[in-house]
Backbone bond lengths (Angstrom), bond angles and torsions (degrees), N, CA, C in turn:
res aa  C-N    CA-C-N  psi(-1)  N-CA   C-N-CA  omega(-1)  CA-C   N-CA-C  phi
1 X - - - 1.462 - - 1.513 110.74 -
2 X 1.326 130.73 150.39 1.560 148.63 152.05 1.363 118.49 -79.74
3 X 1.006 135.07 96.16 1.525 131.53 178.24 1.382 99.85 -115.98
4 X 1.806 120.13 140.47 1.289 150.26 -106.76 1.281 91.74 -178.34
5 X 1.353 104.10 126.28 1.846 122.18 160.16 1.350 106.09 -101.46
6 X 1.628 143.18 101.02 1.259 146.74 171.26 1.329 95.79 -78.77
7 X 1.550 114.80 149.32 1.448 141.13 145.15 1.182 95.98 -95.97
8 X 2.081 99.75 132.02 1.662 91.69 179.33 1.309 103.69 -134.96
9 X 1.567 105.96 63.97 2.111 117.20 175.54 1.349 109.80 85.30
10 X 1.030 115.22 -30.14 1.844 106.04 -141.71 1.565 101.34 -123.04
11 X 1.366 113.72 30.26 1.689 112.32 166.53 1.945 94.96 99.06
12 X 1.170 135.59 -30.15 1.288 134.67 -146.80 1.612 112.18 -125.04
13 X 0.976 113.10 172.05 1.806 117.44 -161.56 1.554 98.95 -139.01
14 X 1.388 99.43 140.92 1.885 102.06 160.24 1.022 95.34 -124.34
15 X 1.411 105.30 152.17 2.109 118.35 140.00 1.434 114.49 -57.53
16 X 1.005 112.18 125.46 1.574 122.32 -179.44 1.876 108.99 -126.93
17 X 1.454 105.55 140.86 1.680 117.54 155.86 0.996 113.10 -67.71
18 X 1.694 128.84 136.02 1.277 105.00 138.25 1.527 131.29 -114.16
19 X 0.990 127.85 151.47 1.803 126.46 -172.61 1.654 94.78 -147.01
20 X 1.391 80.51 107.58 1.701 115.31 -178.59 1.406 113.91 56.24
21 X 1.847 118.56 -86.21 1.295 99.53 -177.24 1.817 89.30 -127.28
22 X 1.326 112.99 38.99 1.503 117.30 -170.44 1.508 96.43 -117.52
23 X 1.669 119.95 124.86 1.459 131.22 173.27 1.930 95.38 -90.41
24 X 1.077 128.76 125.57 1.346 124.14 151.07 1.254 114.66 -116.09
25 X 1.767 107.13 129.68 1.755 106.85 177.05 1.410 106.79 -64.56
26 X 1.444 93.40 155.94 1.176 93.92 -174.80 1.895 93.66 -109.61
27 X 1.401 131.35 120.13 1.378 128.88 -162.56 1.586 123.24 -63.87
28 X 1.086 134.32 121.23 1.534 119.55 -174.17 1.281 116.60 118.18
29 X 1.519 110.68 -13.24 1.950 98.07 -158.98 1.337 93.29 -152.07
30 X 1.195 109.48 132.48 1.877 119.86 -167.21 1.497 99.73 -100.02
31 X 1.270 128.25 9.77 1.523 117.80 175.83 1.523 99.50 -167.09
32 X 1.483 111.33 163.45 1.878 115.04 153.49 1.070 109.73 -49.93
33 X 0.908 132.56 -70.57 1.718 150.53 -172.60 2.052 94.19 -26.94
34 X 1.188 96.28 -75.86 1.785 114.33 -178.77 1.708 100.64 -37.73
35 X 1.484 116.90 -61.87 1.184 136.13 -151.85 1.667 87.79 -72.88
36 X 1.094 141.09 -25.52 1.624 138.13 -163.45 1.481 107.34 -103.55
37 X 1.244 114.65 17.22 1.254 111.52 -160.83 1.889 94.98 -136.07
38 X 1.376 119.78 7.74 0.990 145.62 142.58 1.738 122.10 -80.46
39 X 1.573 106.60 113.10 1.815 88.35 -178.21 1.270 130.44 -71.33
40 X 1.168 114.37 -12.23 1.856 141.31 -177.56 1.493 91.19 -71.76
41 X 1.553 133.02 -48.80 1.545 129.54 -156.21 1.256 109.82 -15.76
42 X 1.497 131.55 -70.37 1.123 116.63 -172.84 1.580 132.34 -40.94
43 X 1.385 111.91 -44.29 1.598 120.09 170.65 1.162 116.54 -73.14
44 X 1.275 117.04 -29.28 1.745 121.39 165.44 1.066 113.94 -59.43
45 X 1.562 130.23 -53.38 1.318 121.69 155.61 1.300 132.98 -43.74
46 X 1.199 129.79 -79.73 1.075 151.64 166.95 1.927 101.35 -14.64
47 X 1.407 116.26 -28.41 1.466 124.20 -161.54 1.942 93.89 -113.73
48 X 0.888 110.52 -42.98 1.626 103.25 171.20 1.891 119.30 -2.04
49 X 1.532 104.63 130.93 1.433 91.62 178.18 1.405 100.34 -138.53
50 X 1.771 120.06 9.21 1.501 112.65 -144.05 1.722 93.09 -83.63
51 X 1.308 115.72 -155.43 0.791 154.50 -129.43 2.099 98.10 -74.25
52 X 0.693 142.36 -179.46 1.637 131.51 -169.35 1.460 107.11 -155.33
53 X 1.493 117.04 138.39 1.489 124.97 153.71 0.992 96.19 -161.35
54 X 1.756 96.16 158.40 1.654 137.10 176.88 1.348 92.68 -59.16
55 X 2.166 94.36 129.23 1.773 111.06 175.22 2.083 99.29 -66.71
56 X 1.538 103.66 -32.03 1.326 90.10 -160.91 1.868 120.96 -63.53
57 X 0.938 114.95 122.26 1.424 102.97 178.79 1.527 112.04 107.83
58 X 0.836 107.21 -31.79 1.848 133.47 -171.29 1.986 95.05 -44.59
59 X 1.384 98.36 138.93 1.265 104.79 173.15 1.495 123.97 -84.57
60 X 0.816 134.24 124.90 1.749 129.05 170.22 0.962 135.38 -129.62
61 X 1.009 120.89 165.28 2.032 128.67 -172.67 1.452 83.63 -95.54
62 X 1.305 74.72 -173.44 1.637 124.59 148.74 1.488 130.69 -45.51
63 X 1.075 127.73 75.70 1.821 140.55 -147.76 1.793 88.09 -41.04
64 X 1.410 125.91 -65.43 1.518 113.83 154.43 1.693 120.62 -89.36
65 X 1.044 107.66 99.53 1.861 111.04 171.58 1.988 105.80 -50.00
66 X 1.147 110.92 -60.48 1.045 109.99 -166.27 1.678 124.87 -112.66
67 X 1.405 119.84 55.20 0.857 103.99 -166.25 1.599 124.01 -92.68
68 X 1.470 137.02 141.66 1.284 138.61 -166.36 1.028 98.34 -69.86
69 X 1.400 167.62 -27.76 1.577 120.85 136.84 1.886 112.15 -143.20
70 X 1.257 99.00 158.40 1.269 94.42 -176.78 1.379 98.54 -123.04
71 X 1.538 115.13 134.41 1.656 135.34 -146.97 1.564 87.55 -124.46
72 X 1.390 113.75 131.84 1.604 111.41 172.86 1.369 98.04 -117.83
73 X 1.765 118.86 169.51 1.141 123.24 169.82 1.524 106.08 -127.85
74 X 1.340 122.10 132.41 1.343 128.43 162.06 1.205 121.29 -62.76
75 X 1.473 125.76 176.50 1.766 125.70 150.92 1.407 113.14 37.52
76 X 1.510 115.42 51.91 1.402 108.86 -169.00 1.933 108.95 -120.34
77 X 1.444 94.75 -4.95 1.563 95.50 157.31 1.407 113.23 -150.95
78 X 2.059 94.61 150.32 0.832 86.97 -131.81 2.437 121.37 -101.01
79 X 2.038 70.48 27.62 1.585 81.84 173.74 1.890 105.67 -97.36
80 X 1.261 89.56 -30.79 2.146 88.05 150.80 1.513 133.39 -28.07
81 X 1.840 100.01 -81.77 1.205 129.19 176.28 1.526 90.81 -44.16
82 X 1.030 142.90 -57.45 1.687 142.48 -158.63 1.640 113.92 -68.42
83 X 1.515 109.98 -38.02 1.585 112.96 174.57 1.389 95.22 -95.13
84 X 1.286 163.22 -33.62 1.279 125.70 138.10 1.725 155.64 -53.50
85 X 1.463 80.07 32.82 1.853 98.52 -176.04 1.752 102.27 49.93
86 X 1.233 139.80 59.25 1.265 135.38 -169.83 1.650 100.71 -128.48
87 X 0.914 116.76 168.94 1.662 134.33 -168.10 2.110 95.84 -116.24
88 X 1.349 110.25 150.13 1.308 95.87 -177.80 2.105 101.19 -84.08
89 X 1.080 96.34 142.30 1.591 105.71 -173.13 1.550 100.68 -68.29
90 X 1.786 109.26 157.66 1.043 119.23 156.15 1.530 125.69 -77.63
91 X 1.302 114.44 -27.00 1.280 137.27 -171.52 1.664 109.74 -130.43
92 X 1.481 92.82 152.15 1.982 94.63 173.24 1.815 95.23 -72.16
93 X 1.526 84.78 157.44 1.700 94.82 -168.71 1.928 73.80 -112.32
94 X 1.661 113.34 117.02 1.422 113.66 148.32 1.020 129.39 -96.08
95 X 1.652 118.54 159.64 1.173 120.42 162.97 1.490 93.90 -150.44
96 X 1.737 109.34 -177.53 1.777 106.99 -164.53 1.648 92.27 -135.24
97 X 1.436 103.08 153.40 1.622 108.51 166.95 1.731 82.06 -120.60
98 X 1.626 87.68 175.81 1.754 108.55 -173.11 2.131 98.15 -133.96
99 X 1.151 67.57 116.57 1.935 93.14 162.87 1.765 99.19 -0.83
100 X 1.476 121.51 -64.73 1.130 103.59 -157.52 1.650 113.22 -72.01
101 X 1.216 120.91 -4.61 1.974 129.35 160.20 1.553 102.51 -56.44
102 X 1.506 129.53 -19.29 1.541 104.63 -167.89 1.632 104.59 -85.83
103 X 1.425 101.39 158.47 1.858 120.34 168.14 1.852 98.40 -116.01
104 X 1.562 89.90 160.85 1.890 81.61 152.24 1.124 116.13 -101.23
105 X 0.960 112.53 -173.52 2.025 125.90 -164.69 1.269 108.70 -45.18
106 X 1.635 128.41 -46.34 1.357 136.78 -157.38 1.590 103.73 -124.78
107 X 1.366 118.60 9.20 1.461 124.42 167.62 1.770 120.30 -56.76
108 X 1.261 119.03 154.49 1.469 104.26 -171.99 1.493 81.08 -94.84
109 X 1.943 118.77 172.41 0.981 138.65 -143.11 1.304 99.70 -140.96
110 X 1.572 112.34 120.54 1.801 107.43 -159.27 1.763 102.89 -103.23
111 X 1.355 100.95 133.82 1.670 103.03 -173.04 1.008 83.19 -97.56
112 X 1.656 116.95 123.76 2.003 102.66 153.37 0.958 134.79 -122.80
113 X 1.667 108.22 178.20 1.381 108.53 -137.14 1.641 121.62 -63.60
114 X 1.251 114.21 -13.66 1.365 143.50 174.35 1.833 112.43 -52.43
115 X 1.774 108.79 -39.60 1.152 100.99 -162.83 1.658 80.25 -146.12
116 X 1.954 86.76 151.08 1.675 114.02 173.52 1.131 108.63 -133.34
117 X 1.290 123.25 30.56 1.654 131.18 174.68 1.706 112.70 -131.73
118 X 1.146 113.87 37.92 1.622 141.75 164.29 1.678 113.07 -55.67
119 X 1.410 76.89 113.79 2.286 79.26 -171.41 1.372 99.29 -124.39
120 X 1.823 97.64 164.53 1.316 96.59 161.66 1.608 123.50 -98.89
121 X 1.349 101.00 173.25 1.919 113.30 175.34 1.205 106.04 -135.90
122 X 1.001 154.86 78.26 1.312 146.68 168.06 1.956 112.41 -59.32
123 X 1.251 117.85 126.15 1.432 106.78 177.70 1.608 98.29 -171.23
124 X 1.601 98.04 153.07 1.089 140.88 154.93 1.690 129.85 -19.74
125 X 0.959 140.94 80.01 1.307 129.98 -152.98 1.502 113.13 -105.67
126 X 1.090 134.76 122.47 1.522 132.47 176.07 1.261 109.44 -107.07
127 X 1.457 129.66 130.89 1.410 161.65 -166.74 1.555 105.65 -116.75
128 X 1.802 94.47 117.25 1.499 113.18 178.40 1.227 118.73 -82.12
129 X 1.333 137.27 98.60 1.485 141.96 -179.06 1.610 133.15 -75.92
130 X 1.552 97.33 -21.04 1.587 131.85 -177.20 0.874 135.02 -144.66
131 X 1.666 132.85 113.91 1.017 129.88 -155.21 1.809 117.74 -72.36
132 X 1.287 109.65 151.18 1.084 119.94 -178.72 1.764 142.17 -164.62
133 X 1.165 128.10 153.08 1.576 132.17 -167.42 1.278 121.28 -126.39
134 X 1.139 145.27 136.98 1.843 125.87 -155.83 1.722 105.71 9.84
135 X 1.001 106.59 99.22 1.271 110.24 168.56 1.460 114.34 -92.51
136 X 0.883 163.19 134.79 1.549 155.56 150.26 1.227 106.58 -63.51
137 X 1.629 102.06 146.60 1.484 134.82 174.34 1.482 98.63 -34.74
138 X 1.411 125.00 -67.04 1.308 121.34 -150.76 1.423 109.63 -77.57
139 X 1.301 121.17 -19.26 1.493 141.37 169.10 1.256 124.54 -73.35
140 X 1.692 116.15 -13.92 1.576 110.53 -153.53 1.896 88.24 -85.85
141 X 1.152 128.05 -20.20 2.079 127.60 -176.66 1.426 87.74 -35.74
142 X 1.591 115.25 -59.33 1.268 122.18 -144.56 1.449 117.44 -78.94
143 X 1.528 113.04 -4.04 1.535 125.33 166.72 1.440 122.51 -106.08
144 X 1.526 102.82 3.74 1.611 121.93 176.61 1.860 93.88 -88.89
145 X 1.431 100.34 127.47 1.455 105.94 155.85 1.684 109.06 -94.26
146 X 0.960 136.14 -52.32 2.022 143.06 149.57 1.236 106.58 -171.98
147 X 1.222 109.24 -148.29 1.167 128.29 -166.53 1.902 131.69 -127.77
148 X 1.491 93.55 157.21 1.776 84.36 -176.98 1.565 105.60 -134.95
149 X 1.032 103.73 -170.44 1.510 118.20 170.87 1.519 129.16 -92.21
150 X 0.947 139.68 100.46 1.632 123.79 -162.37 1.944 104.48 -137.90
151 X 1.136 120.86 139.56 1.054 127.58 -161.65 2.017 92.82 -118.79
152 X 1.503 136.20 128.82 0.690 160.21 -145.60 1.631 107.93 -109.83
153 X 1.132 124.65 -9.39 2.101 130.98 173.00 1.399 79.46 13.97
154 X 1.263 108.31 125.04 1.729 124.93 129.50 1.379 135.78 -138.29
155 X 1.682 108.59 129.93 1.261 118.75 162.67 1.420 142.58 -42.62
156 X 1.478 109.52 72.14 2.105 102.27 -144.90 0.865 108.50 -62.73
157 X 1.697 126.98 -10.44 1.536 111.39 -151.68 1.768 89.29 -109.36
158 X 1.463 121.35 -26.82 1.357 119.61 156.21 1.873 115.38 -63.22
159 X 1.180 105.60 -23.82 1.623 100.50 -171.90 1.704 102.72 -82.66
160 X 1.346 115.56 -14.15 1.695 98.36 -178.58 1.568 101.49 -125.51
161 X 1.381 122.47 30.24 1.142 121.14 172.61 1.794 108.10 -65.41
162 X 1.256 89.52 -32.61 1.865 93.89 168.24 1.494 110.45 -133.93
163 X 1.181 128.83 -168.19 1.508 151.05 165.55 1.586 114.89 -56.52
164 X 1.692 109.65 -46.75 1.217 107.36 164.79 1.691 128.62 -109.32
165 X 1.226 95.26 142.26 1.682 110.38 -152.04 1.434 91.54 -87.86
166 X 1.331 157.54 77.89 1.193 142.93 155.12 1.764 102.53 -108.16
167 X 0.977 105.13 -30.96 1.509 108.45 -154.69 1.943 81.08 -91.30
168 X 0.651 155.20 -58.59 1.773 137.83 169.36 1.606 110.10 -55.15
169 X 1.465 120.23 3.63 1.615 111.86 166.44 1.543 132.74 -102.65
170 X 1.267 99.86 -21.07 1.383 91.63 -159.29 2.272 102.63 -132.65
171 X 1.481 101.35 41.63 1.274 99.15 161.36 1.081 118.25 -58.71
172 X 1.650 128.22 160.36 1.142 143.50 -134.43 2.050 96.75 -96.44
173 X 1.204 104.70 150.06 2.114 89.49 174.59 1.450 94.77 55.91
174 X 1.418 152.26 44.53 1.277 138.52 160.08 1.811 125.15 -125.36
175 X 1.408 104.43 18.18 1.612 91.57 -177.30 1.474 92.87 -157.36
176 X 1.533 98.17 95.61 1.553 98.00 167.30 1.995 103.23 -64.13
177 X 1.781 74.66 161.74 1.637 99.34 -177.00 1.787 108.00 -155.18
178 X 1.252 118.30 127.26 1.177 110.24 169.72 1.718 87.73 163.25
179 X 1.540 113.75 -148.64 1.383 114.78 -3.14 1.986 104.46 -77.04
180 X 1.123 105.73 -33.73 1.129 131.18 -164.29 1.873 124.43 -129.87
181 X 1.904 110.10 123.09 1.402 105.42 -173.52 1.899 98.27 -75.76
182 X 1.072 130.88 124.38 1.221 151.93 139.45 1.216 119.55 -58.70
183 X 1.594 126.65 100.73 1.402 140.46 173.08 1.485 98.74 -81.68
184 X 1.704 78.59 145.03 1.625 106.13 -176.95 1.647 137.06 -32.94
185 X 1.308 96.33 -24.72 1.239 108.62 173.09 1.671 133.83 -86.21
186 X 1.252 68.24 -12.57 1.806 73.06 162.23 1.742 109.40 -124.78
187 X 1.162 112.05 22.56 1.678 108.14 -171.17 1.484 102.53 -146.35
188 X 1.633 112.58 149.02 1.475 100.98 -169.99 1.799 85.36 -154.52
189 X 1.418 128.23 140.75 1.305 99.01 -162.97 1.809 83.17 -92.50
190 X 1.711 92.04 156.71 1.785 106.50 -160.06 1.497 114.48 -176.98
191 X 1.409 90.44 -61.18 1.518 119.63 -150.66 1.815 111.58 -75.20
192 X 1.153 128.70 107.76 1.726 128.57 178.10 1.517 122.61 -0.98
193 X 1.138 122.65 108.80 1.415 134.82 179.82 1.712 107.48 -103.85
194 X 1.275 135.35 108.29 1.216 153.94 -135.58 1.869 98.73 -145.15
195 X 1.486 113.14 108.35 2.012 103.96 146.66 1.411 92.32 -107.14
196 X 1.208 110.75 154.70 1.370 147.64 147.61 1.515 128.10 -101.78
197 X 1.215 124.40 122.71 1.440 131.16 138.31 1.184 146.15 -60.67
198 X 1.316 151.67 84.16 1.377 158.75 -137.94 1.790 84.40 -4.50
199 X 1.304 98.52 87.44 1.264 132.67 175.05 1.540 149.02 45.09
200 X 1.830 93.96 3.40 1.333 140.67 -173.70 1.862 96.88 -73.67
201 X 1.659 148.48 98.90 0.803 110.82 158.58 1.316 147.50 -82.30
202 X 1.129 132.92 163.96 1.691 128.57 -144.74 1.849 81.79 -128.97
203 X 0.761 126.05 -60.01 2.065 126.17 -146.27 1.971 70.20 -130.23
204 X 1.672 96.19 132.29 1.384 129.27 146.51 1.839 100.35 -145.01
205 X 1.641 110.19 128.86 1.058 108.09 153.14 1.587 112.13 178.94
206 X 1.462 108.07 129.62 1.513 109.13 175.42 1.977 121.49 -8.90
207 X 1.096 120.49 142.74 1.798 106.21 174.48 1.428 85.56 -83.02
208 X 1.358 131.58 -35.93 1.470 136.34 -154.65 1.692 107.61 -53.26
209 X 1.620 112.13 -23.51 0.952 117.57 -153.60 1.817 103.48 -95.76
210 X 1.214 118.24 15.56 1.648 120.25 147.14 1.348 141.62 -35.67
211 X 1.064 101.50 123.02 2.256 102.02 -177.89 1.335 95.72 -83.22
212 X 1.441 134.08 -17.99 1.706 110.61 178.84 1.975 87.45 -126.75
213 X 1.049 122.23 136.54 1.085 140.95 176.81 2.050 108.54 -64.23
214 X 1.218 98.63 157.73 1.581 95.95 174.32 1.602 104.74 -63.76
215 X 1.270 111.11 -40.74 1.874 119.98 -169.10 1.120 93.45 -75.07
216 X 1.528 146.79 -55.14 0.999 146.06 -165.05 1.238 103.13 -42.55
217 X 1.465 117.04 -63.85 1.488 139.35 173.98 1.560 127.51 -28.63
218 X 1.560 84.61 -62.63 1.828 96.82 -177.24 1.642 95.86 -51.62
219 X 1.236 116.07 -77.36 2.041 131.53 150.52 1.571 91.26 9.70
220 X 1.346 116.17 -101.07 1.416 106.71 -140.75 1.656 107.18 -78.93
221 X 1.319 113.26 -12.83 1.417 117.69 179.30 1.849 101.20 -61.42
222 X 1.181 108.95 -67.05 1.780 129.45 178.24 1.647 99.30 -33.67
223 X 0.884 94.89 -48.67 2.130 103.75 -172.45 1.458 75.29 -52.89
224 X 1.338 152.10 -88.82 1.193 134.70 -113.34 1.922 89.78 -105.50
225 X 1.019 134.85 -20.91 1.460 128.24 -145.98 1.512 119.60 -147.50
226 X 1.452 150.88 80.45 1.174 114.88 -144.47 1.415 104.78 -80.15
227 X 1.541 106.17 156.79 1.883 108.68 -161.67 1.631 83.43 -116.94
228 X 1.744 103.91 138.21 1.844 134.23 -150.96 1.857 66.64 -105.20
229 X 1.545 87.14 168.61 1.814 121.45 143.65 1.271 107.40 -58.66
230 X 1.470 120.05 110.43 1.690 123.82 142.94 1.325 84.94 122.67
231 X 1.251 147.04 -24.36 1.780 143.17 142.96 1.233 104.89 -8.58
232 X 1.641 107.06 134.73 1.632 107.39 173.13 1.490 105.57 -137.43
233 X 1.112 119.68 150.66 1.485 139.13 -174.24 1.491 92.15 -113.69
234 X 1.521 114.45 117.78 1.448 114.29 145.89 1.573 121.36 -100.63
235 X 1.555 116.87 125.05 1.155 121.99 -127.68 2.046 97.78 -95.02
236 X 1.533 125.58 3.88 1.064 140.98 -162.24 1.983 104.98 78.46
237 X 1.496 88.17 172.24 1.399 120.67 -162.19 1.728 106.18 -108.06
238 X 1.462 109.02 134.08 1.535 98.63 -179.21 1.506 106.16 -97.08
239 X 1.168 139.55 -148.68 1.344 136.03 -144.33 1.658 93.95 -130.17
240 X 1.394 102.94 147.80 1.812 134.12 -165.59 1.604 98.49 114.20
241 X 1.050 140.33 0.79 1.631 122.23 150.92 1.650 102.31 -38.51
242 X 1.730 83.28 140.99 1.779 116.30 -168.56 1.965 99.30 -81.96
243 X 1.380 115.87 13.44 1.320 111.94 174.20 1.817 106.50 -91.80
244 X 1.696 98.96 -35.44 1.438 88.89 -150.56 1.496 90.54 -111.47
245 X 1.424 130.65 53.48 1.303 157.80 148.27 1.269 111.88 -94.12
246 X 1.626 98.41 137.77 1.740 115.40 -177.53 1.473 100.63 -115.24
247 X 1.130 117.83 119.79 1.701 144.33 -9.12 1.946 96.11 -68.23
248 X 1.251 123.63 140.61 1.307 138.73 164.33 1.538 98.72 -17.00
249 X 1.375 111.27 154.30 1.803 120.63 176.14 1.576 100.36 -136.11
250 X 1.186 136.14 122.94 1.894 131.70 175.55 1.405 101.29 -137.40
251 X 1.150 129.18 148.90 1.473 161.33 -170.63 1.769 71.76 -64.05
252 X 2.051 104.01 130.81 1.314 113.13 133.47 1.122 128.98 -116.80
253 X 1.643 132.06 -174.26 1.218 133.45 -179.60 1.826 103.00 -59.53
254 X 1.261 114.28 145.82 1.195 123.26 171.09 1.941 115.24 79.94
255 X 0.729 101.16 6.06 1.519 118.40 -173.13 1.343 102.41 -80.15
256 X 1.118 130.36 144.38 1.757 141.36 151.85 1.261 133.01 -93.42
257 X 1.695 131.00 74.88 1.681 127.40 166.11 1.305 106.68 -45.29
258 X 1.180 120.06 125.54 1.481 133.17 133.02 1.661 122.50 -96.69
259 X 1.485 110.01 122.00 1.641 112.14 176.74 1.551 84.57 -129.08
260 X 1.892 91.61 137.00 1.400 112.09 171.52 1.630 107.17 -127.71
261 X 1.353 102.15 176.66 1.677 104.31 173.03 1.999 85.05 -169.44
262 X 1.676 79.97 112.31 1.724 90.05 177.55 1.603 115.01 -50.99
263 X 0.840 147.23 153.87 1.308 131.14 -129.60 1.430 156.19 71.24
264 X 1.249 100.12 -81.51 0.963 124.77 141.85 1.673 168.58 -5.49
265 X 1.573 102.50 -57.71 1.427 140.78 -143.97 0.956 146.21 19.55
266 X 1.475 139.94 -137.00 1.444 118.26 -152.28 1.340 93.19 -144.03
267 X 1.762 110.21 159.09 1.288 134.57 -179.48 1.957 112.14 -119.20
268 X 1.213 90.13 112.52 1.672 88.16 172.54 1.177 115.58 -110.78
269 X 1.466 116.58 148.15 1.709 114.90 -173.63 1.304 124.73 -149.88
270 X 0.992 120.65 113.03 1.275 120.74 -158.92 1.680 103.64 -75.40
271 X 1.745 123.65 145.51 1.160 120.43 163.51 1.231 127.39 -75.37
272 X 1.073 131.78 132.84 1.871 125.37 173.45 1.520 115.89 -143.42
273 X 0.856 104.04 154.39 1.721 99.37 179.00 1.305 119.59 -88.46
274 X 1.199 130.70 124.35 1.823 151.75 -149.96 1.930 81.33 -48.37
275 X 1.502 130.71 126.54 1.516 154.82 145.23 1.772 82.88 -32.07
């Protein structure tokens, strides 16, 4: 299944299906996030009959608007780790963004005025469906609801002002996510992960091609934290970030990101400078 957070005019959001170019609400639940936090979700979905609109054009959030926390991973591939002069880690290197960093898929993308060293991340996103505490490796499928698309914006010159990178991650309007959570059954991580620059691509590379696995992840994240319904893991970024380019490359005003993940689909975003 594709499950979809619609904005529908009037201040408010549903969870929506989609099947092909058909959105169906799904009744009861104003977001994914809401809808995952039900243990039935899947059959609730899957059973949806409400109300219908055309995917094309369709407005959307944030596939989770609100999720209680979003966990990133550093140095997690490993033609990345290599153009940032880095050693391959023993451990995932975390750090966290907060709810108010997300856009939806087709949201414009606020440069601000603070920073002119604005990059991309294109990555992999895994969506927590089931709650859980040390989870084991072989267990973590079953706490995966799927996956999305999420693009990572960072502030470089805020991200190395110190040792720890939170404060260059998670400005406000900076990390599209969407369009759509993709359950397991139709998603396997593998498949070409691609940003673009008004059409220039920057990052091509397998998701498959990870040093810590999505399961691995859910696993060692759970050891320390227990991860809710609507929790997201951003799984790191592979290598063509506009930092570790000679001469430097950064998002300008008027510019167009595209991040895809075959499967998946794609996030476009327009650049603008922070209102």
């Amino acid at each position: 299944m594709r499950l979809l957070t619609l904005r529908t005019g009037n201040g408010t959001t549903r969870a929506v299906r989609q099947d092909g170019t058909t959105l169906t609400e799904i009744d009861g639940f104003s977001d994914v996030g809401a809808l995952l936090k039900d243990s039935a979700w899947e059959s609730i979905a899957a059973a949806a009959n409400g109300a219908t609109h055309p995917a094309e054009g369709a407005d959307l959030a944030p596939v989770v608007p609100f999720p209680g926390k979003i966990i990133c991973v550093g140095h997690n591939y490993r033609n990345h780790i290599k153009e940032m002069g880095r050693e391959i880690p023993e451990y995932p290197t975390l750090f966290a963004k907060y709810q108010e960093s997300l856009i939806g898929p087709n949201d414009d993308l606020a440069l601000p005025q603070e920073s002119d060293t604005v990059d991309w991340e294109a990555e992999l996103a895994v969506v927590i469906g089931k709650k859980g505490r040390r989870i084991s490796e072989a267990d973590a499928k079953d706490h995966i609801a799927g996956y999305s698309v999420l693009n990572d914006v960072s502030m470089r010159d805020y991200q190395f002002r110190t040792i720890q990178w939170l404060q260059g991650k998670t400005w406000e309007n900076s990390t599209p996510f969407g369009p759509a959570l993709v359950t397991q059954d139709e998603f396997t991580a593998g498949p070409l992960m691609t940003s673009a620059v008004d059409g220039e691509v920057q990052q091509s590379t397998p998701t498959g091609d990870l040093v810590f696995t999505p399961e691995f992840l859910v696993s060692y994240i759970s050891t320390i934290i227990t991860l809710n319904p609507g929790d997201v893991i951003a799984t790191g970024t592979p290598g063509g970030v506009g930092h570790a380019q000679d001469p430097k490359r950064y998002l300008q005003e008027g510019q167009i990101l595209v991040t895809t993940i075959e499967g998946l689909g794609q996030l476009s975003n327009r650049v603008v400078k922070e209102a």
